[in-house]
N, C-alpha and C positions, 0 to 999 in steps of 0.2 A: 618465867613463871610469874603469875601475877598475886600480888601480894595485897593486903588488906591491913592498916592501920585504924587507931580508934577513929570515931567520930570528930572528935575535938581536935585531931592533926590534921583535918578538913584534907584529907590525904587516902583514897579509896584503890587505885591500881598503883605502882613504880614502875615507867617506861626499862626499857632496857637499856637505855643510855643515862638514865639516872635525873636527864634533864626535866622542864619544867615542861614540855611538850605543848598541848592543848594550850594551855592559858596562854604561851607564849605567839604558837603559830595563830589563835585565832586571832588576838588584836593584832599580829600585821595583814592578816588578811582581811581582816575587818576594816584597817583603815587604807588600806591601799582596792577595797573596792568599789567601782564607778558603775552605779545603778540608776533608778529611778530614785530620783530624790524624794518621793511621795511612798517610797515600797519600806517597809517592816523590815524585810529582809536582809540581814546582816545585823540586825539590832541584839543588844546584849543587855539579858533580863541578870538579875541581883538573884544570889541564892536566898529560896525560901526553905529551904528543908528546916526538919526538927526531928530529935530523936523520940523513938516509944520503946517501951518494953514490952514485949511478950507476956500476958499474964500463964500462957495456958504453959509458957515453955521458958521462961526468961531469956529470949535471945532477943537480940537489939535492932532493932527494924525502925530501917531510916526511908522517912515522908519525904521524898522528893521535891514533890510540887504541892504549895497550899494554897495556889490561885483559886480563884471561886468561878472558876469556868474548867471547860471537863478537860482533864489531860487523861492524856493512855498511853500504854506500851507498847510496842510494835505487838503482831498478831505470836501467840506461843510457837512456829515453828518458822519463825525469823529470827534471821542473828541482831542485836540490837549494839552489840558492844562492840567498842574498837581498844583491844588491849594496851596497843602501845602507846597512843594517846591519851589513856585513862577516862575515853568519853563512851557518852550513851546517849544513841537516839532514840527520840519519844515523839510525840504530835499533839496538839495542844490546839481548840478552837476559842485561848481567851482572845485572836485575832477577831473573832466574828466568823471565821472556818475552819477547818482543818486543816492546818499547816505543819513542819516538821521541825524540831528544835537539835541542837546536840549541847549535853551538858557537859560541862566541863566536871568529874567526879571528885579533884582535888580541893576546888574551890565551890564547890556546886552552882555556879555561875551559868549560864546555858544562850547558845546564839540563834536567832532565829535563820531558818536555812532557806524556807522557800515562802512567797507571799501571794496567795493565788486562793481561789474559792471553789477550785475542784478537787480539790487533791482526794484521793483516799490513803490517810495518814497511815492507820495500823496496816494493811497489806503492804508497805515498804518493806523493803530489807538493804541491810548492809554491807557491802564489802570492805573489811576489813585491810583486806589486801591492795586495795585500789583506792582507799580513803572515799568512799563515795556511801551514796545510798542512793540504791532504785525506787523508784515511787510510778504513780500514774499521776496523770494530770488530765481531767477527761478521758479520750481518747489515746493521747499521748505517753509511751512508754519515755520517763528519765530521769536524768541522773544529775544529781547535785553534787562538787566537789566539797569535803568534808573542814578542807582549809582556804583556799580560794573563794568558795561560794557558785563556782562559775557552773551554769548549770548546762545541760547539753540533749536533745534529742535522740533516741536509743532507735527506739520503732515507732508506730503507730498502730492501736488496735485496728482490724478491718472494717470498713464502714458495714453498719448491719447487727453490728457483735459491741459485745461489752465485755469485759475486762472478768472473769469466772471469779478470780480466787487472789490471793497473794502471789506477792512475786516469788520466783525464787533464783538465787545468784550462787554462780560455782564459787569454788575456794576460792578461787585463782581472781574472781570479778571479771573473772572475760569473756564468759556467757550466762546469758538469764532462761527461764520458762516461764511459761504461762497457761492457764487456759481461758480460751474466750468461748461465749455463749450468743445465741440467737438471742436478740433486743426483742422482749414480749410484753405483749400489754397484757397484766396480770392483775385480772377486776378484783381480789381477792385481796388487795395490799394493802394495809392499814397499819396506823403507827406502833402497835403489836408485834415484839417481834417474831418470824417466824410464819406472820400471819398468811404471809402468799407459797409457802412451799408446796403445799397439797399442789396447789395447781400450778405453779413452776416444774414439779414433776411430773403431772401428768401431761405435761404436752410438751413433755419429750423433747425440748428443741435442738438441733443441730449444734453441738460445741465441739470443739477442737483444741489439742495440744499444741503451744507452739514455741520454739527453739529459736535461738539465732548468738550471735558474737556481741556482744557489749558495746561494741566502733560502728555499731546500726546494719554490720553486713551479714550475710548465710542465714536470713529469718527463713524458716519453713514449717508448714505442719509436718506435726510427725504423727499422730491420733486424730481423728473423726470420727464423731458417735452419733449418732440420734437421741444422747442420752445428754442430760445436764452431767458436767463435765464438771470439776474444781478442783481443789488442792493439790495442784501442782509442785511437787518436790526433789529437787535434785538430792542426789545421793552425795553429800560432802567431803565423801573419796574418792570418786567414781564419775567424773561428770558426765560422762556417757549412760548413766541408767538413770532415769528419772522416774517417780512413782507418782501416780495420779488420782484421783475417785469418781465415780459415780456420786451425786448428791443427790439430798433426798431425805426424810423421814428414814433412818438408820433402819428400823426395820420394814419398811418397804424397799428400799434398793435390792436388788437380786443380788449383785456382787459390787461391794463397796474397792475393792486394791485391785490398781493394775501398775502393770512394772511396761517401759517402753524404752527401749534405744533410744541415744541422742538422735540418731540417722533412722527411726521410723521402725527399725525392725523387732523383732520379736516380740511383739504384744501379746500379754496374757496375763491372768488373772494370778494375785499373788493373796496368799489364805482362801482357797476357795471356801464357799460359803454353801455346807452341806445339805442347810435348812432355809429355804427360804425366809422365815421368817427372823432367822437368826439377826441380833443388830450390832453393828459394825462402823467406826467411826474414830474420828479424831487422831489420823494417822500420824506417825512421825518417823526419822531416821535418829538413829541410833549415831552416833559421832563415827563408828567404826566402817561408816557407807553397806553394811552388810544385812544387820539387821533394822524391823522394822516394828517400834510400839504402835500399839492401838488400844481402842477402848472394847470389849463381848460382853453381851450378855446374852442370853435364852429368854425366851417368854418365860415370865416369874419364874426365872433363875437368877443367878449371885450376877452382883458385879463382877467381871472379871480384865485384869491387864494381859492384855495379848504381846508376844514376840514371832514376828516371823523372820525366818533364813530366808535372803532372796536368793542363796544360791540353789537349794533344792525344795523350798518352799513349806520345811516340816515347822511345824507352829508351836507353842507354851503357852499353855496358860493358866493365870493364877487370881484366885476370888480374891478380888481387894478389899479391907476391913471398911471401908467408906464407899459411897458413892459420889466421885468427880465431876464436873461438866468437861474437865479439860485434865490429861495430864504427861506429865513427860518426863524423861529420862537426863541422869547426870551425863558428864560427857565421860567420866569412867562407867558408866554403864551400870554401876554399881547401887542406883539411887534413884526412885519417882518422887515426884512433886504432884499432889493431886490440889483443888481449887474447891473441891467440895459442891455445895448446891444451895439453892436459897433458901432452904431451910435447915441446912447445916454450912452455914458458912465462914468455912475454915480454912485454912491451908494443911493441907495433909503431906504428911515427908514418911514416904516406904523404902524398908530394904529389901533385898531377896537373896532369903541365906536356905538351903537346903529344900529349893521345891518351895518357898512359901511365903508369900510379901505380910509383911508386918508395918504396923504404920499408927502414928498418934498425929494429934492436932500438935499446932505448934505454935499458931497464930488464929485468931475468929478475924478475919480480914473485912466481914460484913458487908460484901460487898455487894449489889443486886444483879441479879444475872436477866433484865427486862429490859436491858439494852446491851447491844455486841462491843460498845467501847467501856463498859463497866464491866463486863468480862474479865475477873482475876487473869487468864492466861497466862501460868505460872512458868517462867523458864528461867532455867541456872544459866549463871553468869560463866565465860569461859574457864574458871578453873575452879567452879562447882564448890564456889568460900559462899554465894551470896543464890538468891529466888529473889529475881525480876516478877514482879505483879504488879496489877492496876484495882484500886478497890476507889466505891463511891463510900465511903461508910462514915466519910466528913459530908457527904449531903452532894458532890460533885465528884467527878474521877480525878483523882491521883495516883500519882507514879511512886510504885516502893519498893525498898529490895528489905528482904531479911538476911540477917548474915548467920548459917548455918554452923555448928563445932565443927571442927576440926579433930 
């Protein structure tokens, strides 16, 4: 069970062995690694955090990172924590790029993991299980070891294609997914974001699911659409069912959820989408590999949080007192975290007791939603004490957790 002390015992998870873990295993892996003598990588930055209180809720929300270059959070439906270590991966371009850090949470000290200027930092995820984190590097599917540093080639995207969405990695860390997309020149991109979707969607390009084993072997497609393809997510009971999207303008996709075998078979649409114009998005898995959150609304209808069964595909859903860009579920099931919008920009915390999500502000996080790495992307920590976010609202992106009652 992971546990949470004040601020001032600079002491945030207790291993299960009690010992000093992270702080210990990183400096010998730090000093016993032989790199590039010119590379960042391996380097150990000084904790900056500081505490804030909550005006709207009084709860204690610790600033992570106060560097004056943008750090962010892994993307909301990656795992970023490694419980037994009491660390947390993040991605930080004060390098000059996006590269990957893991903080140590006892000492809030944090080591830099990879030293490259292609990375895409937030679509990482972590294997807990395997001490590692998946990342891209260009073209290149890999993997950084969490205590060694040692890093290793997994796959490669197919020449042609680029890298759709986030990664996503089973319990176990011994297979990843993905989806890749046809490489398009899209005249419509500018530093706006958002700016090139219309016509990213409407030309359709060739994307594909793809599977394979973490030791670089069994890669295959399992999905091929003519459709833009993304959010690739395995089910974190189940690593045989992964669920995937359509992207696009929410309410022009026809049908946003599809569910697909590890092995290719049974593809089909999960919450069909009755209405065309119905908008649909921001899917996730439920802890319990069964169910699946998302975000509905109707043309000038309510906000609403969706839940679908993957097993017979019957749906809930319930109007949320706020409007989210982003939001997700406790790992008891029992609790949303919504992210708000840039003109209500808050952290939103819902329950759902008898048919009805109820929900207050708890933090104005202020963060700007006009770039994808200032994206709050709000996700609870494994035992749902703490809400991992990213907010610009010091004037650059930082890393922050609030710590919820109990």
């Amino acid at each position: 069970m992971l546990t949470l002390l004040q601020p001032w015992q600079t002491r945030l998870f207790k291993t299960s062995s009690g010992r000093l873990g992270l702080c210990i295993g990183l400096a010998a892996s730090i000093s016993g690694f032989a790199g590039d003598t010119n590379s960042l990588k391996g380097k150990v930055y000084p904790d900056e955090h500081k505490v804030i209180i909550a005006e709207e809720s009084g709860y204690e929300v610790l600033q992570l990172t106060t560097n004056s270059a943008d750090d962010s959070g892994l993307y909301f439906t990656s795992r970023s924590f490694v419980p037994d270590e009491n660390g947390l991966v993040f991605t930080s371009r004060r390098t000059g790029a996006w590269n990957l850090f893991y903080m140590n949470l006892k000492t809030f000290t944090f080591v830099q993991l990879t030293d490259s200027k292609k990375i895409s930092g937030t679509g990482a995820e972590v294997s807990p299980a395997t001490h590692e984190v998946f990342y891209s590097e260009g073209r290149m599917i890999k993997a950084v070891h969490l205590k060694t540093l040692a890093e290793r080639v997994v796959t490669t995207v197919p020449e042609g294609y680029s890298l759709g969405s986030a990664l996503s990695v089973t319990a176990s860390g011994k297979a990843l997914a993905f989806s890749i997309t046809t490489n398009l020149v899209l005249t419509t991109k500018t530093k706006v974001i958002y700016s090139d979707m219309d016509e990213h969607f409407a030309k359709r390009p060739w994307s594909a699911v793809l599977t394979g084993n973490a030791d670089g072997s069994g890669w295959h497609e399992i999905a091929r659409q003519e459709k833009w393809l993304s959010h690739t997510l395995i089910s974190p009971q189940n690593p045989k069912l992964i669920l995937y999207c359509h992207e696009g303008r929410w309410n022009q996709v026809e049908q946003r959820l599809w569910l697909v075998n590890a092995d290719g078979s049974n593809i089909h649409p999960l919450r069909v989408e009755e209405k065309p114009e119905i908008s649909i998005g921001h899917e996730f898995w439920f802890e319990d590999g069964i169910h699946v959150g998302y975000q509905v609304s109707y043309p000038k209808g309510p906000k609403m949080i969706g839940v679908a069964d993957t097993r017979d595909g019957s749906v809930h859903e319930y109007q949320a007192p706020y409007t989210d860009g982003h939001v997700q579920a406790s790992h008891h099931g029992n609790l949303f975290v919504g992210d708000g919008s840039d003109k209500d920009p808050y952290l939103n915390l819902y329950q759902l007791a008898d048919g009805k999500l109820t929900g207050r502000h708890i933090f104005k996080h202020g963060s700007s939603f006009s770039q994808q790495y200032w994206h709050p992307h709000p996700a609870f920590s494994p035992d749902d004490a703490y809400v991992l976010f990213t907010s610009c609202r010091a004037g650059n992106g930082d890393v922050y957790l609030i710590k919820l009652p109990r």
